[in-house]
C-alpha positions in Angstrom: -30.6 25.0 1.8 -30.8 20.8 -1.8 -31.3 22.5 -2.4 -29.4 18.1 -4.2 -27.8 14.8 -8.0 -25.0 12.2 -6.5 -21.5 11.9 -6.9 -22.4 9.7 -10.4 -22.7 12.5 -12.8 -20.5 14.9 -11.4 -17.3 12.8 -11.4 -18.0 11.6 -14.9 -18.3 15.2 -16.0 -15.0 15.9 -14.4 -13.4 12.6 -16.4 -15.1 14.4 -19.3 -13.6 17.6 -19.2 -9.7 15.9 -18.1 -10.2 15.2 -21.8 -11.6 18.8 -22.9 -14.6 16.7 -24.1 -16.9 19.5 -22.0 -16.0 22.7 -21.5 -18.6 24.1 -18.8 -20.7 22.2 -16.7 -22.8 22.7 -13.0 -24.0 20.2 -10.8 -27.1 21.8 -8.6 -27.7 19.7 -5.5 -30.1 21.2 -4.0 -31.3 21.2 -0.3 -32.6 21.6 -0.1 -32.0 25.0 -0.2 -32.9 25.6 -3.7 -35.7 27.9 -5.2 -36.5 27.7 -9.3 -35.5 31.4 -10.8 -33.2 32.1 -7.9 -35.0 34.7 -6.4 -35.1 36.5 -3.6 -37.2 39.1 -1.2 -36.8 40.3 2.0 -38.8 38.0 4.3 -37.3 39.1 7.2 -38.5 42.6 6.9 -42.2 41.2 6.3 -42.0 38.7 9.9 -40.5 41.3 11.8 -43.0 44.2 10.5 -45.5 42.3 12.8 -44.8 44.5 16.6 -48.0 42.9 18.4 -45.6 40.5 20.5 -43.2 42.6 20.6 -40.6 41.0 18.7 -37.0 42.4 19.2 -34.8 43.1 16.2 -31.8 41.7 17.6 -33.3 38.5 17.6 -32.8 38.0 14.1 -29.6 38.0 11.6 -30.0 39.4 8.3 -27.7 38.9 5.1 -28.1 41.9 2.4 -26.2 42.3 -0.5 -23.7 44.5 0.0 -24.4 45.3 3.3 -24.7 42.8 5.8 -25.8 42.6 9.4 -25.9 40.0 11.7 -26.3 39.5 15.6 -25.6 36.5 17.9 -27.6 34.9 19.5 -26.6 31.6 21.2 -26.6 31.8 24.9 -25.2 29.3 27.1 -24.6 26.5 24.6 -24.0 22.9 26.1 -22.9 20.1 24.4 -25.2 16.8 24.3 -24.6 14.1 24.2 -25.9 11.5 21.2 -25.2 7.8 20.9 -27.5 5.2 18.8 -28.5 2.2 20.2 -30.0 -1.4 19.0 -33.2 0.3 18.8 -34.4 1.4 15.1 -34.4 5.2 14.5 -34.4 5.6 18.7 -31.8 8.6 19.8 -30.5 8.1 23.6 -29.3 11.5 25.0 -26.8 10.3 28.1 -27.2 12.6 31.1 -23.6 13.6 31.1 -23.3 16.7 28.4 -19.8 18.0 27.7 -19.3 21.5 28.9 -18.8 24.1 25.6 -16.4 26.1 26.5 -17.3 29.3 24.8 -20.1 31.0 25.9 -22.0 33.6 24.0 -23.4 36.4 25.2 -26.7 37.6 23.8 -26.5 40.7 22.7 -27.0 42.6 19.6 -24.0 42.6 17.2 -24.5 44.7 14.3 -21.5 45.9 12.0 -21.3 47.2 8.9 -18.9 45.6 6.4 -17.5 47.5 3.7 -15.2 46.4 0.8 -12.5 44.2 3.6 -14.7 43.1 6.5 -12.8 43.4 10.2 -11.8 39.9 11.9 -13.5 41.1 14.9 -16.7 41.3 13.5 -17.1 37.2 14.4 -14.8 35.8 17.3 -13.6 32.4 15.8 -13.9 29.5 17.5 -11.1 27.9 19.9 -9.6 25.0 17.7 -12.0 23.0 15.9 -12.1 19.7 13.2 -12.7 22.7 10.8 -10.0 24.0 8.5 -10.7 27.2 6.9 -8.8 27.0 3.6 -9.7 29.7 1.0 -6.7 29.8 -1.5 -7.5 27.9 -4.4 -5.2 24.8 -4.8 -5.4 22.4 -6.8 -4.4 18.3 -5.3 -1.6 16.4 -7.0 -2.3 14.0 -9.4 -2.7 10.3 -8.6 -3.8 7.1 -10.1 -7.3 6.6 -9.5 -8.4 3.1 -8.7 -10.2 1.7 -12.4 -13.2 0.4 -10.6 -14.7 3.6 -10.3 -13.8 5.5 -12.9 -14.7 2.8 -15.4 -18.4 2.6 -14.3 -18.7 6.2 -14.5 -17.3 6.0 -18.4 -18.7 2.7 -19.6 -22.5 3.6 -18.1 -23.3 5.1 -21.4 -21.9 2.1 -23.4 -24.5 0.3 -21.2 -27.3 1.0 -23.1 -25.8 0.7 -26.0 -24.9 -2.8 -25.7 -28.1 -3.3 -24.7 -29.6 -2.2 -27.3 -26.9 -4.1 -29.7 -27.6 -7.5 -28.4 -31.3 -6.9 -28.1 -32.0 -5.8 -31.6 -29.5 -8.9 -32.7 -31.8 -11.4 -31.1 -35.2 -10.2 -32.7 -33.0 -9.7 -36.0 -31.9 -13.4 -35.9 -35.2 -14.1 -34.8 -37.0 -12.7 -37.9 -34.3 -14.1 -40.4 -35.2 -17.7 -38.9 -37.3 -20.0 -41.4 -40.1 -21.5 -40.1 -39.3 -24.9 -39.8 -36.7 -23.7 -37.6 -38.4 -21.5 -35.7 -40.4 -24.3 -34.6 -37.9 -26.6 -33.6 -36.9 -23.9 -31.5 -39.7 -23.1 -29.7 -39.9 -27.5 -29.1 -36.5 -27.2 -27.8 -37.4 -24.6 -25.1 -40.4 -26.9 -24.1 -38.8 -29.6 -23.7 -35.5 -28.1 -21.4 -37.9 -25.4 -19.6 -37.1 -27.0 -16.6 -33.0 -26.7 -17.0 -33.8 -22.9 -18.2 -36.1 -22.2 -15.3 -33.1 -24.0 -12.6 -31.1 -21.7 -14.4 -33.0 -18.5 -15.0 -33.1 -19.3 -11.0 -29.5 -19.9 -10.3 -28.8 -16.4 -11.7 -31.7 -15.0 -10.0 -30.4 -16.0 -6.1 -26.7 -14.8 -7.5 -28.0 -11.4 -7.8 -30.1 -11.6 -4.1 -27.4 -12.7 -2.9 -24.9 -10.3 -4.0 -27.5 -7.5 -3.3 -28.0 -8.6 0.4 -24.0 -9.6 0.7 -23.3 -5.3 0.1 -26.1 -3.9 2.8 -25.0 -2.0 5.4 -26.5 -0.8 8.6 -26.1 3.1 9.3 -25.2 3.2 13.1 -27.3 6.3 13.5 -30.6 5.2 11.6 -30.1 1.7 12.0 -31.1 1.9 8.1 -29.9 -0.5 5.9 -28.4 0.8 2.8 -26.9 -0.6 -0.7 -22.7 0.1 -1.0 -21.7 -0.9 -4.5 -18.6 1.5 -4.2 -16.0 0.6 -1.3 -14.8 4.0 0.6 -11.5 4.5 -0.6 -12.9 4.6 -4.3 -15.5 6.7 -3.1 -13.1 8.9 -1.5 -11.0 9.2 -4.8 -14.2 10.1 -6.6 -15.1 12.8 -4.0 -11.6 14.3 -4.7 -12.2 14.2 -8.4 -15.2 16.4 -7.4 -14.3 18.3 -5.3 -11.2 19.7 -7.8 -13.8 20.3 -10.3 -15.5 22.5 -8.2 -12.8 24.5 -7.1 -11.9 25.0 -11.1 -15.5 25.9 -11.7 -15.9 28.3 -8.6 -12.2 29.1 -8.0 -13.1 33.1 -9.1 -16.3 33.8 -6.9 -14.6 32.3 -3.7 -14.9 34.3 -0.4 -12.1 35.1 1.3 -11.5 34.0 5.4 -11.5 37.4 6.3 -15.3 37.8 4.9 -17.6 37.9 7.7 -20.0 36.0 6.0 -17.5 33.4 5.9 -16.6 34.0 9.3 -20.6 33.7 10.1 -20.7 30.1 8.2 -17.8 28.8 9.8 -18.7 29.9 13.4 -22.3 28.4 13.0 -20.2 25.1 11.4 -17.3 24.7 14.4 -20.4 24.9 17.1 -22.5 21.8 14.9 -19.3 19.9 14.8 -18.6 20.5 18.7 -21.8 19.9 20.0 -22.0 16.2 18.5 -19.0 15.2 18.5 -20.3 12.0 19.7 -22.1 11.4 16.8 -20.9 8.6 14.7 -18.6 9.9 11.8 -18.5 13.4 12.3 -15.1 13.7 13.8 -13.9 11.5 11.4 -14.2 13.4 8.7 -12.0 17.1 7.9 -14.4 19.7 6.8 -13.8 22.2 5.4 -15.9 25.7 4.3 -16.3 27.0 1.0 -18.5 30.3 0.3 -18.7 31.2 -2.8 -20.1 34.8 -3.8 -23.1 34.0 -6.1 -27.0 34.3 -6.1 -27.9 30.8 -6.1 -30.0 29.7 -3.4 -28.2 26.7 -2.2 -25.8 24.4 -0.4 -24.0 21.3 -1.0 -21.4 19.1 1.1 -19.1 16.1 -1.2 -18.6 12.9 0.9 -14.8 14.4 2.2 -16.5 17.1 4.3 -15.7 20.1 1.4 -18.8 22.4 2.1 -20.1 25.1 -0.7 -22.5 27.7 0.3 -23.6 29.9 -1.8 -24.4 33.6 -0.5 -27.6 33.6 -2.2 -28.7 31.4 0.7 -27.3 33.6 3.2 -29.6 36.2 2.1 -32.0 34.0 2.4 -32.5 33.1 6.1 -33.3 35.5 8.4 -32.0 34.4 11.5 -28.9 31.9 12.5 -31.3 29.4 13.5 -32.4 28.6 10.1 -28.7 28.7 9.1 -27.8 26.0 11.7 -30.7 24.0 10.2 -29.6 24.1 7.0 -26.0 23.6 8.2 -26.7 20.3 9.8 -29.3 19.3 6.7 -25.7 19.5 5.1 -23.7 17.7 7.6 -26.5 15.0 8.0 -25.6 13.8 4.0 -22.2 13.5 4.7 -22.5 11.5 7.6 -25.2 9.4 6.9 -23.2 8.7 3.5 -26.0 9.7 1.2 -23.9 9.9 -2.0 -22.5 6.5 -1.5 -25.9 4.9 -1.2 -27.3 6.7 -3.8 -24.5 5.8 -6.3 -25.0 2.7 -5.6 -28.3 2.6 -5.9 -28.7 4.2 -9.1 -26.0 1.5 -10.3 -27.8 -1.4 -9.1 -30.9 0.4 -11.4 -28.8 0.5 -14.1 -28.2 -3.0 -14.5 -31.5 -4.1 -14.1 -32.6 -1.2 -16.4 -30.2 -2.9 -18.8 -31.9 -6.2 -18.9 -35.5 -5.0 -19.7 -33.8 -2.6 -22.1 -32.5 -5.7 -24.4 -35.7 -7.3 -23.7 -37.6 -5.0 -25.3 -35.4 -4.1 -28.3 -35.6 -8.3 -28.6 -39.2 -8.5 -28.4 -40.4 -5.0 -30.4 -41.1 -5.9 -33.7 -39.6 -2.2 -35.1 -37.2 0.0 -33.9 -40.0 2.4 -33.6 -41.7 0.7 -31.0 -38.6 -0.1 -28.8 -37.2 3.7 -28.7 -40.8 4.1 -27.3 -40.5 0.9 -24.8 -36.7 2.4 -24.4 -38.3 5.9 -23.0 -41.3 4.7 -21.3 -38.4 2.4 -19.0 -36.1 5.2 -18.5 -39.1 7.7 -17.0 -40.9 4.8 -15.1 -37.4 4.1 -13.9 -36.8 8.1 -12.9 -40.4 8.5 -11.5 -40.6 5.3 -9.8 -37.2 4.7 -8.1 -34.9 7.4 -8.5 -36.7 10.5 -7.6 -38.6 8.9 -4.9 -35.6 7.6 -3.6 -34.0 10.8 -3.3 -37.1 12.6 -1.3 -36.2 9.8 0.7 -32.4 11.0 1.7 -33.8 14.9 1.7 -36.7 13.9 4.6 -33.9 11.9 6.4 -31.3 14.6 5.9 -34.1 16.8 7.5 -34.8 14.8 10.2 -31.0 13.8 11.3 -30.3 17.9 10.6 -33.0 19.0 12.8 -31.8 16.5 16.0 -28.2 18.1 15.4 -29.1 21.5 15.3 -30.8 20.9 18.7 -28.0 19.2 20.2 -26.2 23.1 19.6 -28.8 24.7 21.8 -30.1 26.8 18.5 -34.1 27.4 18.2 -35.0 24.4 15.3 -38.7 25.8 15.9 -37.3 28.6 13.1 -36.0 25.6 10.7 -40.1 24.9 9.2 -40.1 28.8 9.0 -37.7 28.9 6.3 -39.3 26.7 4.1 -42.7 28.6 5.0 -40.6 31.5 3.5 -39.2 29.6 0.9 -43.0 29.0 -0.2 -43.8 32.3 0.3 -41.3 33.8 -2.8 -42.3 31.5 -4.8 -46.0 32.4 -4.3 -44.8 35.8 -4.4 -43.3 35.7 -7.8 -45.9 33.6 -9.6 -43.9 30.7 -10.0 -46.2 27.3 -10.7 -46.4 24.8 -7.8 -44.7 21.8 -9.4 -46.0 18.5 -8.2 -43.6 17.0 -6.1 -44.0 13.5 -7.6 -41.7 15.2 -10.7 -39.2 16.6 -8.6 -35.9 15.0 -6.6 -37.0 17.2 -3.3 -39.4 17.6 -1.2 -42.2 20.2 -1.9 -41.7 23.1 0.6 -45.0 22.3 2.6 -44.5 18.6 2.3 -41.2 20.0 4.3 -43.1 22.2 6.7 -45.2 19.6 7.8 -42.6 16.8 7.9 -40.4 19.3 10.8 -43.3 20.3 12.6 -43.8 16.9 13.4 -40.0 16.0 14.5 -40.0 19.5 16.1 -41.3 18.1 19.6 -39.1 15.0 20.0 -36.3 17.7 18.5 -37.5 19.9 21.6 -36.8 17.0 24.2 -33.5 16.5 22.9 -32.5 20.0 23.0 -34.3 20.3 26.8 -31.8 16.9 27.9 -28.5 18.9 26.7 -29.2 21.5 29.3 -29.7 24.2 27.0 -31.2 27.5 28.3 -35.0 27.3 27.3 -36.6 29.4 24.9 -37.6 32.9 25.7 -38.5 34.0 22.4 -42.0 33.9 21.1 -42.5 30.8 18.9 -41.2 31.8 14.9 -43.6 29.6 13.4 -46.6 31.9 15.3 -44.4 35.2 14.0 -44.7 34.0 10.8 -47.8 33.3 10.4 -49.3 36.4 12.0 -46.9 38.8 9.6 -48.2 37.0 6.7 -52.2 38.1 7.8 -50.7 41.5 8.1 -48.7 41.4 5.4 -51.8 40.6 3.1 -54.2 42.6 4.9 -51.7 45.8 4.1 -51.5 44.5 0.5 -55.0 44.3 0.0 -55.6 48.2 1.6 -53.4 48.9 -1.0 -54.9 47.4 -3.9 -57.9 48.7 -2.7 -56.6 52.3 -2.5 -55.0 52.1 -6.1 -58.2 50.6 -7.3 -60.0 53.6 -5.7 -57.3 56.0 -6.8 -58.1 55.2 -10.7 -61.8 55.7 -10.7 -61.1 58.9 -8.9 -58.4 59.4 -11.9 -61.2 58.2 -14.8 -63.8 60.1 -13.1 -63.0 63.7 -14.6 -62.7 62.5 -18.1 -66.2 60.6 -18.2 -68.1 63.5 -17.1 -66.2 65.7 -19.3 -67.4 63.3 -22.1 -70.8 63.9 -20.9 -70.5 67.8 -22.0 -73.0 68.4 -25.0 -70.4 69.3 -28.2 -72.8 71.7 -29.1 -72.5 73.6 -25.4 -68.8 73.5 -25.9 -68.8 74.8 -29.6 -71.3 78.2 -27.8 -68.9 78.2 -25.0 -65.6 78.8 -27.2 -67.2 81.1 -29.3 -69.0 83.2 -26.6 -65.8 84.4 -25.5 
């Protein structure tokens, strides 16, 4: 759940530490799925603790550490079938829905998994594009192509020459005498017009090379900036993907885990159920869980998914983990790295250029390292963050339509963020405005799925899935939050009364007269 940083920095902290230039390093892209402080509390206790609908608790799958329980709880799944059309952001649902094979029963499925979890405890799929590879290997060795790798190591020499060449201009500018500083300026007056045809020449170049690399998603009918062409992508995603193995190559779960066996299951029915979607059977993915707290979830470009437990113990149904699942899938089809690499390149050049114009035109260095960081955070707050709110809310949206096509209730998929909200509120952490941040603030997110949630509805209603019987989660929610603070404020209000009763004793002994007690003691 995100938690989610692009393919940039990690691959040129892996070229880093090929030359044991850093020794430990963690790249945090958060879905979505992440929460500041990593912490966690049982939220499914709280929206279950609410009986007045009579909520059943096999209708909910709970991850605890150390002990872990689960039930199923698809029923009849049907494949649907997707395609895009000419039509802008329009999904067509065809009336002829591929039949899914296996059918789950609902019923509740509880098992307790000790030290080596059984393999029976989740029935794997029938084959699937998934591989489940847990060993840790690591990929042979192989010329990467220089393209790549050298705008990963030359970005910081970037802004160096920048600022080189800038502070050599207002250098030879200063050490100009006068006379000659006028003839100068006479010169640019007289030939403005061949540097303005010029300024212009260079100026269409760089329209035209920024409209000659756009390309057209076929499932958003988005346009989006490719700087990078695929196979040097791909060799970057590798790169990666190998540092990430070395980096989590201890806390890996094995395939015989059932909460591995849980993510992959939930996976293999995403992938089957939209099959039709443009670019997901192209690509091999593959499941990673790795044993650690972090709230999170992250998928490279090659289909190599992490999930961290801490986000398994973090939903409390497999609704929400189908959500967060396709939020997941969504980024790797809709190429989200790629176009966010590239973007942040295409930034970097332009950054570049007002970064040697204002080392040229600063009169002290002083000045321009304060022009230098005003650029850089107008640049990050601005363009970059923004821009990456913008791939979260479409990674939501395209998630949310694919976890319908799988017949799973996406009405739960605004509940988790609710609960998301909720332990954050819970543990007094500061609302951070979402301006600063590279995701979506979690009611920004609430309110952005509830909206999507009805045309999400009709799509899951035209793939013949069975309807919903269960009361709506988003209701559930709410009413066990009332409850939950009308309990907490009985209690406050009992402790409260509880220490008066405590303090009342000692005040009216305080009362006493000393002299009464002095007669008392020696009366008797």
């Amino acid at each position: 759940m995100s938690f989610i940083c692009g393919l940039q920095s990690a691959a040129r902290n892996h070229v880093f530490f090929r030359f044991n230039s850093l020794s430990n390093w963690r790249k945090c892209n958060t879905l979505a799925s992440t929460s500041q402080g990593c912490h966690q509390v049982q939220v499914n206790h709280i929206v279950n603790k609410y009986q007045g609908l009579g909520v059943n608790q096999c209708d909910r799958w709970t991850f605890l550490a150390g002990n872990f329980h689960f039930c199923r709880t698809f029923n009849n799944k049907r494949t649907g079938c997707l395609s895009s059309t000419k039509n802008k952001e329009i999904w067509m649902i065809t009336s002829k829905c591929t039949a899914w094979n296996d059918s789950f029963s609902r019923q509740l499925l509880i098992k307790e998994v000790t030290a080596v979890p059984s393999l029976s405890v989740l029935h794997p799929l029938s084959p699937s594009p998934v591989r489940a590879i847990r060993n840790f290997h690591t990929s042979p060795r192989f010329q990467a192509a220089p393209v790549p790798l050298l705008l990963m190591i030359l970005k910081p020499v970037q802004k160096l020459f920048a600022i080189i060449v800038g502070r050599g201009i207002r250098k030879w500018w200063q050490a100009l005498p006068p006379n000659k500083k006028e003839l100068f300026k006479q010169s640019i007056r007289k030939n403005k017009w061949k540097l303005f045809l010029g300024l212009s020449s260079c100026g269409l170049l760089f329209v035209v090379f920024y409209f000659t690399h756009l390309e057209v998603s076929p499932i958003t009918g988005r346009s989006k900036l490719l700087l990078l062409g695929k196979e040097q992508f791909r060799l970057l995603s590798e790169l990666e993907y190998e540092a990430y193995m070395e980096e989590f190559k201890n806390d890996m779960l094995t395939e015989k885990d059932a909460r591995y066996l849980a993510v992959k299951e939930v996976l293999c029915r995403l992938i089957e159920c939209n099959k039709d979607v443009p670019g997901i059977s192209q690509i091999n993915w593959i499941i990673h869980v790795v044993d650690s707290p972090i709230i999170n979830a992250f998928v490279l470009p090659n289909g190599q998914m992490f999930v961290f437990s801490g986000l398994l113990n973090s939903v409390t149904d497999i609704d929400q983990l189908s959500f967060l699942l396709g939020h997941e899938i969504a980024h790797a089809v809709l190429g989200h790295a790629a176009e966010k690499a590239g973007m942040v390149h295409f930034l970097d050049f332009l950054g570049m250029i007002f970064l040697t114009m204002i080392w040229a035109i600063c009169p002290r260095d002083s000045l321009a390292l304060l022009g230098q960081w005003i650029q850089s955070k107008l640049q990050e707050y601005m363009f970059n963050r923004p821009y990456s709110r913008k791939l979260e809310a479409e990674a939501d949206k395209i998630g949310l339509l694919l976890a319908a096509k799988a017949c799973v209730d996406i009405r739960a998929s605004s509940v988790f963020w609710q609960q998301m909200e909720f332990v954050d509120s819970l543990h007094g952490l500061p609302k951070m405005p979402e301006w600063s941040s590279t995701h979506p603030s979690h009611g920004n997110r609430v309110e952005h799925l509830d909206r999507l949630i009805p045309q999400a509805l009709k799509i899951r209603e035209m793939c013949n899935c069975p309807p919903l019987s269960k009361p709506d989660p988003r209701l559930l929610f709410k009413l066990s939050m009332e409850h939950f603070l009308e309990e907490s404020e009985k209690e406050d209000l009992n402790i409260t009364k509880k220490q008066k009763m405590d303090t009342l004793p000692i005040q009216k002994q305080e009362q006493i007269p000393l002299t009464y007690v002095v007669e008392k003691r020696t009366g008797s």
